[in-house]
C-alpha positions in Angstrom: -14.1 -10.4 -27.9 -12.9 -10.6 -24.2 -15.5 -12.5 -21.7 -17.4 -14.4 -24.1 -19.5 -16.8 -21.8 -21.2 -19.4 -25.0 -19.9 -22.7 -23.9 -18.7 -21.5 -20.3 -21.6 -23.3 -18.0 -21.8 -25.3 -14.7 -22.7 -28.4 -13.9 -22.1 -27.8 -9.8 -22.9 -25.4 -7.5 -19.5 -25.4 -6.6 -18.4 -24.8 -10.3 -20.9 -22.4 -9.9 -19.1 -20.6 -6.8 -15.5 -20.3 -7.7 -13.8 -17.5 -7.5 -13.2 -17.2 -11.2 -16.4 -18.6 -12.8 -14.9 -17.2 -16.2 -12.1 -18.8 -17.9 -10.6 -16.3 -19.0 -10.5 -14.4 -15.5 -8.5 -17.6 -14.5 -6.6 -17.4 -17.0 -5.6 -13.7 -16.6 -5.2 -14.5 -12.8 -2.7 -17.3 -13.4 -0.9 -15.9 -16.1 -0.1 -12.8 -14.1 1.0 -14.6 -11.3 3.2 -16.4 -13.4 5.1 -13.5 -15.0 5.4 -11.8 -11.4 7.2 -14.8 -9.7 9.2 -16.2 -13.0 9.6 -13.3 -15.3 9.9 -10.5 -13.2 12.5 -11.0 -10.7 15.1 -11.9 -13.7 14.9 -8.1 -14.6 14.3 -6.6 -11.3 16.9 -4.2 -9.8 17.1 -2.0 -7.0 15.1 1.0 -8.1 12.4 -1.1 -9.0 12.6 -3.6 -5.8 12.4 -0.2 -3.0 10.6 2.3 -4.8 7.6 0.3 -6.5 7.2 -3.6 -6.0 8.0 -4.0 -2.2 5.7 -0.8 -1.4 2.8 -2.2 -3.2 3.4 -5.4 -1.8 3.0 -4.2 1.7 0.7 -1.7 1.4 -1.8 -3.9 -0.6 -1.5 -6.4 2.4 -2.1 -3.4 4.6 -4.7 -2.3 2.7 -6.4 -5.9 2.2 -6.3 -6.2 6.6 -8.1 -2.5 6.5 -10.7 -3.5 4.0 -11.6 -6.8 6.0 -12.3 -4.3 9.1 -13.5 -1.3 7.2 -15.2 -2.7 4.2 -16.9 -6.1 4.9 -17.6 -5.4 8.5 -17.8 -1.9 8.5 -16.1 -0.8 11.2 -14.2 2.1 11.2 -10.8 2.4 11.7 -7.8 5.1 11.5 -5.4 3.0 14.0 -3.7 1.0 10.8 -0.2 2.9 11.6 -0.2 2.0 15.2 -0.9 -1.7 14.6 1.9 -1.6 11.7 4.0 -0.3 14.7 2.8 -3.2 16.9 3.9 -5.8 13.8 7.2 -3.7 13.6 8.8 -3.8 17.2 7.2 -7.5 17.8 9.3 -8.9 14.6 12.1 -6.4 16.1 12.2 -8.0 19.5 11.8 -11.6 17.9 14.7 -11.0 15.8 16.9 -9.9 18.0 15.8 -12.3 21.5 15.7 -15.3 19.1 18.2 -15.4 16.2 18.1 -18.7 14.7 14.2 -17.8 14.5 13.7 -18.4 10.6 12.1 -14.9 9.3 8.5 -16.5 8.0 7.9 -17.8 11.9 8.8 -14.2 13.2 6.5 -12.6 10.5 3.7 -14.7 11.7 4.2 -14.2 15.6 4.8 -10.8 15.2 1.1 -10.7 13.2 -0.1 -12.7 16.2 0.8 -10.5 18.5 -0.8 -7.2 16.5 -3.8 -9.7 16.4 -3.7 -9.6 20.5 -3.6 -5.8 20.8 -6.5 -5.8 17.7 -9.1 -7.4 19.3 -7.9 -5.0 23.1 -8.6 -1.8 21.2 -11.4 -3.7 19.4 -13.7 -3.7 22.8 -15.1 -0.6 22.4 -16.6 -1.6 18.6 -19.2 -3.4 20.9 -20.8 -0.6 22.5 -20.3 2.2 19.6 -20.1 2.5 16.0 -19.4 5.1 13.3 -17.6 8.6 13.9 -17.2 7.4 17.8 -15.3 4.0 17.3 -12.9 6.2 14.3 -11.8 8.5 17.7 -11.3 5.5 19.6 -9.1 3.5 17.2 -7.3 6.9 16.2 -6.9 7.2 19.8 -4.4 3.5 19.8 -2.8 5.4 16.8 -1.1 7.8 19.2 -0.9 5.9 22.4 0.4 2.6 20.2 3.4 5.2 18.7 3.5 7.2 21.8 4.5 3.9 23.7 6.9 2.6 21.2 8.6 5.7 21.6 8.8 5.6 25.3 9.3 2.0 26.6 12.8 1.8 26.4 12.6 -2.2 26.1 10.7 -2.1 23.0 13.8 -0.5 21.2 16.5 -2.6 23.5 17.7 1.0 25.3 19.4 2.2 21.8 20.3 5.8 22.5 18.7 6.9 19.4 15.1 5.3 20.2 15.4 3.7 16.2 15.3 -0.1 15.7 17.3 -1.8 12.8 16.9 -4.8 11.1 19.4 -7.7 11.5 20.2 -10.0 9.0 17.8 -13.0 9.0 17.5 -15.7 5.8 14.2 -17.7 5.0 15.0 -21.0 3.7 19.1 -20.5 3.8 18.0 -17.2 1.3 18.6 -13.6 3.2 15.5 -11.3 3.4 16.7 -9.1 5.9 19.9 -7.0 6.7 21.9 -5.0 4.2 23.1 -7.3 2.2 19.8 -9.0 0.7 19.4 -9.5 -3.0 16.6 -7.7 -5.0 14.9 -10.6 -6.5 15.1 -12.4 -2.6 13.2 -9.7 -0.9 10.7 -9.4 -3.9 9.5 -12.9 -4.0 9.6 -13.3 -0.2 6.9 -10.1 0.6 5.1 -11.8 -3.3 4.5 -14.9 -1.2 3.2 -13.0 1.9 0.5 -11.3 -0.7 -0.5 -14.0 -2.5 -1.3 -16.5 0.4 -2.7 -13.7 2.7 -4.5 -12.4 -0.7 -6.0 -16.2 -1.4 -7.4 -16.4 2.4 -8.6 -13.3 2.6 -10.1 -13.9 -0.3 -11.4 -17.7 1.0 -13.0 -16.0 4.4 -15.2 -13.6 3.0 -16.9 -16.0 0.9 -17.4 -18.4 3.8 -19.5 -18.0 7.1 -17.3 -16.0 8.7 -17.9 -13.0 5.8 -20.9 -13.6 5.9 -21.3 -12.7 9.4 -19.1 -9.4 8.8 -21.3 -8.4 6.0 -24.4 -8.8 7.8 -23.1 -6.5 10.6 -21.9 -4.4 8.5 -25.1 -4.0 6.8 -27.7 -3.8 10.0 -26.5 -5.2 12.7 -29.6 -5.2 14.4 -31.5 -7.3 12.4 -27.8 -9.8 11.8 -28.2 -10.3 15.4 -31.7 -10.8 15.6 -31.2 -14.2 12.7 -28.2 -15.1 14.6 -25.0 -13.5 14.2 -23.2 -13.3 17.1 -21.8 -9.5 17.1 -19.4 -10.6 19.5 -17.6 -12.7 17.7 -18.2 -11.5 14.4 -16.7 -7.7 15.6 -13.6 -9.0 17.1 -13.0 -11.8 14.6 -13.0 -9.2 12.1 -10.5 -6.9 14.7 -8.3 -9.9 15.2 -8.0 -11.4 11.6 -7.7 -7.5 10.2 -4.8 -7.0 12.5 -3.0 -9.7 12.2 -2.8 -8.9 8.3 -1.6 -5.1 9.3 0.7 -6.5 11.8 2.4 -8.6 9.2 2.4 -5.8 6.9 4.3 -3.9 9.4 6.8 -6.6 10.0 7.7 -6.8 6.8 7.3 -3.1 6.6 10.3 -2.6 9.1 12.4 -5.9 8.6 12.2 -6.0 5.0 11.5 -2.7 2.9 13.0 -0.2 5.8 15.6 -1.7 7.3 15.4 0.7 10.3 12.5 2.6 11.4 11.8 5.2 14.4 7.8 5.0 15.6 6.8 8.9 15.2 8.5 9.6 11.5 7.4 5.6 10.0 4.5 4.8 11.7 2.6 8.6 12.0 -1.1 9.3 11.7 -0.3 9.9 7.9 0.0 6.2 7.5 -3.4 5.6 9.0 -4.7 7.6 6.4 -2.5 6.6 3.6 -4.1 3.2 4.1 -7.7 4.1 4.6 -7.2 6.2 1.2 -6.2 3.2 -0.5 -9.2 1.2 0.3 -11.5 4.5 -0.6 -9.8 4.5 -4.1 -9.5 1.0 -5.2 -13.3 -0.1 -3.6 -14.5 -0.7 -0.1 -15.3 -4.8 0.4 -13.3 -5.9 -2.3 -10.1 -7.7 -2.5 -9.4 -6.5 -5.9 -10.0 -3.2 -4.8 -7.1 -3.5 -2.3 -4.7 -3.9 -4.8 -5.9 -1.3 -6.8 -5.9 1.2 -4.4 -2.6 0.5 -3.4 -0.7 0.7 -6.8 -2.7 4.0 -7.4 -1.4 5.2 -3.8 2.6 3.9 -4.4 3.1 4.9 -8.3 1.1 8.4 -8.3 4.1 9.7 -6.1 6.7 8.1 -8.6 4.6 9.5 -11.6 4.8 12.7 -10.2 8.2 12.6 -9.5 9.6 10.4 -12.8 7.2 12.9 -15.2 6.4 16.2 -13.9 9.8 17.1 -12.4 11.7 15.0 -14.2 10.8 15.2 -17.5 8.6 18.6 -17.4 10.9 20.4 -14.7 8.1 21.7 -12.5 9.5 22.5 -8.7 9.1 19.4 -6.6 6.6 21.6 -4.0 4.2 22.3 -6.7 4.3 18.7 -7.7 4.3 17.2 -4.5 1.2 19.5 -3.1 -0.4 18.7 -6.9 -0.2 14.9 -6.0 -1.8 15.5 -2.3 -4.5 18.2 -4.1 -5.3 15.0 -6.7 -5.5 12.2 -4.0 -8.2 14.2 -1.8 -10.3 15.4 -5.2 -10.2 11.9 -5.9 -11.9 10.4 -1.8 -14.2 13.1 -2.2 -15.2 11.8 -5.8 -15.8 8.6 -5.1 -17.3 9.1 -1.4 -19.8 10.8 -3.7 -20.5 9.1 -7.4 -18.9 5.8 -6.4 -18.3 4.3 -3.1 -17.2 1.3 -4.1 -14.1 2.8 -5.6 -12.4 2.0 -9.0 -13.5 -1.7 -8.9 -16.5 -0.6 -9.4 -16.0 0.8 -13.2 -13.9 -2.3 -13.8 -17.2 -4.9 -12.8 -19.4 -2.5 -14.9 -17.0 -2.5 -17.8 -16.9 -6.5 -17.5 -20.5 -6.6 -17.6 -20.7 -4.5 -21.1 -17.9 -6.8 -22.4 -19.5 -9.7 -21.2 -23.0 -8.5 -22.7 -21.6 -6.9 -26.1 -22.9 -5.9 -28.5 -26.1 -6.1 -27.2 -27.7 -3.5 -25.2 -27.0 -3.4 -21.4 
């Protein structure tokens, strides 16, 4: 039976703390990883690159940045497109002023920069909370995309206002540009998951979490043992949008190849992202990744089965989809707030407990 524990103790506190304390979670963990960046990109092709792997793998790094904000340190945001946009047209302009720039150094300045204009819009989470700091970081939504859209520099005066991607290589390998190899573009945005994924995972089981959690919780009482909310609200601004801006560089430079601020990064992106960490379960990594697969394969489900193979009108199918997704926030804002990772831990527990009584 899965998640037998007889035999599987600790000697260590720090045994004691890993992130898999179970064997066979490490196991799992390690043996997924290996069939995504060995197995995987031998059969990929392009369908299966655009339409489901490279979505996921943005979005879940999206979603990961929200949930670091939303989730440990519970502050509220619906700004995630506008940053995107911020990571988008920072990579743009680093791509095109610098061109022997190799594409992992303009991914990371372009997150940098996002992280800048994060911790600006950030300010106001230090004198409200709630409902009130939501309007303020949905109002950077529409003044990020409103500027994008206007400042002529940020889009080097093209006469159409779009920005496109030119072709860039990491390591001698092209990731960017029209002529880029499926299994290329898969692993490079797999890496960008997996090591933002690990230190994610690595800073909210360290001080710095700790901190988040505790404002998150009361902030009142974090402050009165000692957390600083000063550097705990804008660490979390800062460190959350540096993930979304590198989400939306690779957003633009990788998956999109060309992108125009009001149609790629709209107010439905926000959402789109905030949805996903609803879903898969607020303050968890996993949860992330959950959310996001749910969020990119429930429109390829509905388009693959119910028009394809049952011929129903894509309308009805595509309003069935958005009619799905909001029964679905509104059932776990109410039975379970901590999303689908939430049934998963429970389930684990019972496995881990079987057959005896839990």
């Amino acid at each position: 039976m899965f998640y037998r524990e007889a035999g599987d103790f600790k000697t260590s506190y720090k045994s004691d703390q890993q992130t898999f304390p179970l064997k066979l979670d490490k196991i799992l963990f390690w043996l997924t990883v290996a069939i995504a960046a060995f197995v995987i990109p031998f059969f990929l092709n392009e369908y299966w690159e655009k339409a489901i792997f490279l979505p996921f793998f943005i979005y879940a790094l999206a979603a990961i940045g929200l949930n670091i904000l939303t989730g440990y340190c519970g502050q509220v945001s619906l700004g995630t497109g506008g940053f995107m946009a911020v990571g988008a047209y920072a990579s743009f302009k680093l791509m095109t002023g610098f061109p022997a720039m190799d594409m992992f150094l303009v991914i990371m300045i372009a997150g940098l920069v996002t992280a800048g204009v994060g911790v600006l819009f950030g300010l106001p989470s230090l004198r409200i909370k709630g409902f009130y700091l939501a309007v303020a970081t949905l109002a950077s939504q529409f003044f990020l995309v409103w500027l994008f859209n206007k400042w002529e520099w940020t889009y080097n005066y093209s006469a159409t206002g779009q920005i496109n991607s030119p072709e860039r290589d990491f390591l001698g390998i092209v990731v960017t540009g029209a002529y880029t190899k499926p299994w290329a573009t898969y692993l490079f945005c797999l890496g960008f998951l997996f090591l933002f994924a690990w230190i994610a995972r690595n800073l909210v089981r360290g001080r710095i979490g700790r901190s988040w959690m505790a404002i998150r919780d009361m902030d009142i009482a974090a402050e009165i043992i000692g957390v600083n909310p000063l550097v705990a609200k804008m660490s979390a601004f800062a460190i959350s949008s540096f993930f979304v801006g590198v989400a939306g560089a690779l957003y633009f430079s990788v998956w999109l190849g060309a992108a125009e601020p009001t149609e790629a990064f709209s107010i439905d992106q926000s959402f789109d992202v905030l949805f996903m960490i609803i879903i898969g379960g607020l303050g968890s990594i996993l949860g992330s990744l959950i959310g996001a697969a749910f969020i990119v394969l429930l429109p390829v489900l509905f388009k693959n089965v119910f028009v394809g193979l049952l011929g129903i009108p894509t309308d009805i199918a595509e309003f069935s989809q958005i009619i799905l997704v909001g029964a679905l926030i509104v059932f776990f804002l109410i039975k379970e707030p901590h999303g689908i990772v939430a049934y998963w831990r429970t389930l684990k527990g019972k496995l881990r407990l079987w057959p005896f009584p839990y």
